[in-house]
C-alpha positions as a LaTeX table, in Angstrom:
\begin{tabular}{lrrr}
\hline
Residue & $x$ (\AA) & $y$ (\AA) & $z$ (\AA) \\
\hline
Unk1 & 35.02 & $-141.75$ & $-235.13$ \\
Unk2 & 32.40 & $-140.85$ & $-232.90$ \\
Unk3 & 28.74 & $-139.46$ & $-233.59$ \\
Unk4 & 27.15 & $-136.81$ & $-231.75$ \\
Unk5 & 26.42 & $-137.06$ & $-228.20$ \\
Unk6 & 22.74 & $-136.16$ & $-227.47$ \\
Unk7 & 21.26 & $-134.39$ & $-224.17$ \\
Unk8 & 19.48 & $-137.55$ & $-223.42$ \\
Unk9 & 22.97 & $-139.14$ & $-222.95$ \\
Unk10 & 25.17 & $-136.50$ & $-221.21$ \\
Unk11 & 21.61 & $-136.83$ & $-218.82$ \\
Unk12 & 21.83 & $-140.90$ & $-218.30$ \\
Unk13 & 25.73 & $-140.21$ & $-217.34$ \\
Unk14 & 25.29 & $-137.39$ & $-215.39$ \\
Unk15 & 22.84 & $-138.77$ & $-213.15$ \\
Unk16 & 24.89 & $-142.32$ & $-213.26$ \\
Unk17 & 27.79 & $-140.13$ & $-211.63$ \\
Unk18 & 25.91 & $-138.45$ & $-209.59$ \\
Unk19 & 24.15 & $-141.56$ & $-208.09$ \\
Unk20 & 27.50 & $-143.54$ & $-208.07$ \\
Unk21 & 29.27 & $-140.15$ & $-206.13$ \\
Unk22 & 26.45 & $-139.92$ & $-203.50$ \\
Unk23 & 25.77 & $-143.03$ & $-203.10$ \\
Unk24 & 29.26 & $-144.33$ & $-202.07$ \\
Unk25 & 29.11 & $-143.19$ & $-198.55$ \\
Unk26 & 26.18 & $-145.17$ & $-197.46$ \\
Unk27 & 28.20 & $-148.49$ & $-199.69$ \\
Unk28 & 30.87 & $-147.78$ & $-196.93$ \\
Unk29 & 29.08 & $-147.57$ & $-193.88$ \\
Unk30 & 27.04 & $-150.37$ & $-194.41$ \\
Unk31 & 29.78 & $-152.95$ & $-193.75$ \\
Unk32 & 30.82 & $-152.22$ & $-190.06$ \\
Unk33 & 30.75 & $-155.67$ & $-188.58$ \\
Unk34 & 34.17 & $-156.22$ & $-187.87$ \\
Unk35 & 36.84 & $-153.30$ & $-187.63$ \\
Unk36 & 40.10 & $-154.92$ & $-189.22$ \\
Unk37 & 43.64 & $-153.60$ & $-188.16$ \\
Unk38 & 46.49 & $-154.65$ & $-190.48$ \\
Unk39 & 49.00 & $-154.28$ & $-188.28$ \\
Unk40 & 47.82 & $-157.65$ & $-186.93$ \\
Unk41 & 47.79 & $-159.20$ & $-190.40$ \\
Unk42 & 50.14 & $-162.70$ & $-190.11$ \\
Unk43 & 49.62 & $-163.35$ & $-186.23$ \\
Unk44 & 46.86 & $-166.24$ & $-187.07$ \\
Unk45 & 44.91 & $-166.89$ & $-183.60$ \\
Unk46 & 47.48 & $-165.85$ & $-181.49$ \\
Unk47 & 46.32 & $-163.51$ & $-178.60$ \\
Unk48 & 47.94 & $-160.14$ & $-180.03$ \\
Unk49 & 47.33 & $-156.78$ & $-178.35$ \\
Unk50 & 48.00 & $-153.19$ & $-179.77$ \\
Unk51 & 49.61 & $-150.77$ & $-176.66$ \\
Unk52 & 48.90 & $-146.95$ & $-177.20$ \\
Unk53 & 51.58 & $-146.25$ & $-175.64$ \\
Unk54 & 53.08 & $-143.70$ & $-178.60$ \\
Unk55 & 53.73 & $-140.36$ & $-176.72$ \\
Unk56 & 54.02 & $-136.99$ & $-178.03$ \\
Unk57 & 57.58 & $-136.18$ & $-176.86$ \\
Unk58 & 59.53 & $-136.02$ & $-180.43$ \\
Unk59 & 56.69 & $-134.17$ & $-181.86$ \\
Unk60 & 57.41 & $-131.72$ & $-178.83$ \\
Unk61 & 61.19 & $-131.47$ & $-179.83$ \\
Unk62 & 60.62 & $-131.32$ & $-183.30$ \\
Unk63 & 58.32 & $-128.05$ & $-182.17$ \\
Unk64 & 61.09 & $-126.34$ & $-180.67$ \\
Unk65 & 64.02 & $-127.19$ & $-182.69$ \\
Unk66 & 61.65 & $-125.38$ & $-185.17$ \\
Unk67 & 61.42 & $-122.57$ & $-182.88$ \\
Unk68 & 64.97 & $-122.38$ & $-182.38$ \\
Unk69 & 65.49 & $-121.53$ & $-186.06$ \\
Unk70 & 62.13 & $-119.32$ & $-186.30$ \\
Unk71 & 63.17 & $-117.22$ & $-183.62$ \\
Unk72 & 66.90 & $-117.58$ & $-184.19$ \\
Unk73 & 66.69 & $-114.92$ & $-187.75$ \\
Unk74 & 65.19 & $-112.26$ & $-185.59$ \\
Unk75 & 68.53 & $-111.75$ & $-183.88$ \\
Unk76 & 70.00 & $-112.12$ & $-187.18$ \\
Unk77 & 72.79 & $-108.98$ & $-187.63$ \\
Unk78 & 71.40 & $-107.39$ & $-190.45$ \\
Unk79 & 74.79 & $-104.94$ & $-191.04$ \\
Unk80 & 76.50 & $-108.01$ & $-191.72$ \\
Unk81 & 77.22 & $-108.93$ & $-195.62$ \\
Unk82 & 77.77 & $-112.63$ & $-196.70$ \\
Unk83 & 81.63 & $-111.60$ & $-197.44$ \\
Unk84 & 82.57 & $-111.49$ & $-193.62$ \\
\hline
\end{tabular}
């Protein structure tokens, strides 16, 4: 069972979050030597290059298939019942 917990200790782990939360940034910025890319992970020293060559074009047709159906309830026949 535990004892009491004092304000000087809710204070020491307050600011130890705090310091540990505000602090992390700078931990993560510091190390920016070398920008690592895992989809090259296994290739060894072979001369590998990444092509951005993705396009935007299913994205596009995803877009107005969506469309399609968005639009397609406004002309919906609202007379109709689901028994026809």
């Amino acid at each position: 069972m535990m004892g009491k917990v004092n304000a000087m200790q809710k204070k020491i782990v307050l600011m130890a979050v705090s310091a540990v939360t505000f602090l992390m940034p700078l931990v993560t910025l510091a190390d920016d030597t070398k920008s690592y890319d895992g989809r090259l992970e296994g290739y060894g020293d072979k001369s590998v290059t990444l092509q951005d060559a993705s396009g935007t074009g299913l994205t596009w047709l995803l877009l107005v298939g969506l469309g399609v159906l968005a639009l397609g309830v406004l002309f919906k026949n609202s007379n109709r019942s689901h028994l026809d």
